[in-house]
N, C-alpha and C positions, 0 to 999 in steps of 0.2 A: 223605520228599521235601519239599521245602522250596519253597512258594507263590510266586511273585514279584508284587508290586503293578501292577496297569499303569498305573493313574489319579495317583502317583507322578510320574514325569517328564514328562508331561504339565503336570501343574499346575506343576514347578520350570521347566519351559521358560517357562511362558505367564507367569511371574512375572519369572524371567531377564530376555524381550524387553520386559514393563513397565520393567523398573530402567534398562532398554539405551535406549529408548525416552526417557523421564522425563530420564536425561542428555544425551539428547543434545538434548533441546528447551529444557534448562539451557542446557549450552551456546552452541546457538543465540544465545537471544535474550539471555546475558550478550556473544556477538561482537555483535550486533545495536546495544545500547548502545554499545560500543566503539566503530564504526564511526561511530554518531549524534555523540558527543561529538567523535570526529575530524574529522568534516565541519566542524561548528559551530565547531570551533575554526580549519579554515583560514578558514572565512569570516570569521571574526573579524580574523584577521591580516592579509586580502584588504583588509579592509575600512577597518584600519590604516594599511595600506600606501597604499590609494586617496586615504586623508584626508591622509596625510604628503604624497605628489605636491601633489593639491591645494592644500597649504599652501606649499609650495617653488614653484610656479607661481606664485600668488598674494604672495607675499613679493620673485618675480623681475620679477611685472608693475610692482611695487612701485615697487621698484627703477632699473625701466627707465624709469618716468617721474619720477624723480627728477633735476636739475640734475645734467649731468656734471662741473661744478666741483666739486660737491660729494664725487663717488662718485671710484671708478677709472675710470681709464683709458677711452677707446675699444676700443684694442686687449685690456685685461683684461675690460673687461665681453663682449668677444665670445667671448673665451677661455673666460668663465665659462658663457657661453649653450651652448656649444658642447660643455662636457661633462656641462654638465644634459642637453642631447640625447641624447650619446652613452652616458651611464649611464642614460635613462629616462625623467628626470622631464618633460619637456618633450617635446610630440609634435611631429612636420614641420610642423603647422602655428603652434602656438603659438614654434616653435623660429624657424619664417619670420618670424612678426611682431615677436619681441623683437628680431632682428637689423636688422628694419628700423625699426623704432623709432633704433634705438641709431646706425644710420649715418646717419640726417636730422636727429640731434642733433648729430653730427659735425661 
């Protein structure tokens, strides 16, 4: 008759849930990174993006206090104000004041 081991599967288990264990905290913390450098990078782009407006406001405030002889129009400079608004760069309030800048030039 032939023995059977008990202390055998026991130890292949306790080693199994090591291996199972160990991967999955691999895992883990390679998603963990993942996620760190995806953050970091929208903020990065965020932060691009906030400097770009700033720059396009600033270039419009620019602008707007420039001689209208010089520039376009009355009617183009509003045009122009008006889709900086509409696509973003320009908030309801800075959008207020370059309009009215631009019509007491008028």
């Amino acid at each position: 008759m032939m023995m059977r081991r008990r202390g055998r599967p026991l130890v292949r288990m306790a080693a199994t849930t090591a291996v199972v264990a160990g991967t999955a905290g691999a895992v883990r913390h390679h998603q963990d990174q993942k996620y760190a450098a995806q953050a970091n990078q929208q903020e990065a782009e965020a932060q691009a993006q906030y400097a770009a407006q700033a720059q396009a406001a600033a270039d419009q405030a620019a602008m707007a206090q420039q001689p209208a002889s010089s520039g376009p129009g009355m009617n183009e400079e509003l045009q122009q104000l008006a889709e900086m608004h509409t696509s973003g760069v320009l908030t309801d309030e800075e959008f207020a004041t370059a309009k009215a800048q631009v019509l007491r030039r008028g």
